[in-house]
N, C-alpha and C positions, 0 to 999 in steps of 0.2 A: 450418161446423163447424171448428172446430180441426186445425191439423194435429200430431203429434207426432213428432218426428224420431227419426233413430235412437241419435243420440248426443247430450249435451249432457254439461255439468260446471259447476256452483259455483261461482261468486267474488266474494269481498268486492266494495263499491264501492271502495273504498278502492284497492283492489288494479286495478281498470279503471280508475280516477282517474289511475293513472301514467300511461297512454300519455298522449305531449302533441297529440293533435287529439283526443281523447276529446268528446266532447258530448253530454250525455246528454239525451233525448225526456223529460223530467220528468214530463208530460202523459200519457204512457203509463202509468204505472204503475199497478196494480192498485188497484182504489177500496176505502176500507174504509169500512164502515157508523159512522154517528154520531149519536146523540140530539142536538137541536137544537130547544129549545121543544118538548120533547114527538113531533118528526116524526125517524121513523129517515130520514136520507140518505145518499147515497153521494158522498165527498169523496176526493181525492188524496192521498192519503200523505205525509208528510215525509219525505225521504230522511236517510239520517246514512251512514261509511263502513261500518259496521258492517251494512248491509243486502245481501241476498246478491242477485245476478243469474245467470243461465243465459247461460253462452257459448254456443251454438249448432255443429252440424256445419259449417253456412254461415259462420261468423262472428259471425249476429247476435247479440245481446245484450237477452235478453227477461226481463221481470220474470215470471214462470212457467215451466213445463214445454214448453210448446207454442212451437212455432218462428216461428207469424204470428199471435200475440197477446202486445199490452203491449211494442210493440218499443222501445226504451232506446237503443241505439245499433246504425246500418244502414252505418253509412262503411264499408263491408268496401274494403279497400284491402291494397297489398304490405304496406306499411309497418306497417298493424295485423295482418295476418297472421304477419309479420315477430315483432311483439311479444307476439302472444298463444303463437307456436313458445318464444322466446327467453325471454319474461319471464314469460310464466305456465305455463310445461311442458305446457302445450294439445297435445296430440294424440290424435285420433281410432283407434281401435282396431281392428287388423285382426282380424277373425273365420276365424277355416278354417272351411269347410266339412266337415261330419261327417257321414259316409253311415252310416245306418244300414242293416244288413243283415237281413232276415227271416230268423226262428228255419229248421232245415230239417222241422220237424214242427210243424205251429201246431196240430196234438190233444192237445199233451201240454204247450202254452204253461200260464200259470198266470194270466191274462187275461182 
């Protein structure tokens, strides 16, 4: 089953293209249906920069939502770490913590 993370974000290929050890898993990517002699199949995609990938919390670089499916690029290293802080404004979002408090009369809640 799928996992999905807690965070991810959007970015061109184009824009992952920059880092210079970038190397993208081609192979992964999501398969689209094609008519073929009449038989629907599932073929690989042509990439162009204009096609978006999923940064991942981890680092990876997945063609979907889900964090270990369609992985694109796994180098997670300083140096891409490095570049996805500095060159793509990549950062993960701190959440607070919010306590909610119970009404002091739940007879008169409207629930």
């Amino acid at each position: 089953m799928a996992t999905m993370g807690k965070y991810c974000k959007a970015y061109s290929l184009k824009k992952l293209r920059e880092f210079n050890q970038w190397i993208e898993i081609s192979e992964n990517t999501r398969k689209e249906k094609k008519e073929i002699d009449g038989q629907e199949i599932e073929v690989s995609r042509k990439l162009t920069d204009d096609d978006f990938f999923y940064l991942q919390e981890n680092y990876i670089v997945t063609d979907g939502i889900f964090k270990d499916e369609n992985i694109i690029f796994n180098n997670v290293t300083p140096e891409w770490q490095d570049f996805c802080h500095k060159k793509l404004g990549f950062e993960i979002p701190t959440y607070e913590t919010v306590e909610v408090q119970a009404s002091a009369n739940p007879e008169n809640s409207n629930f």
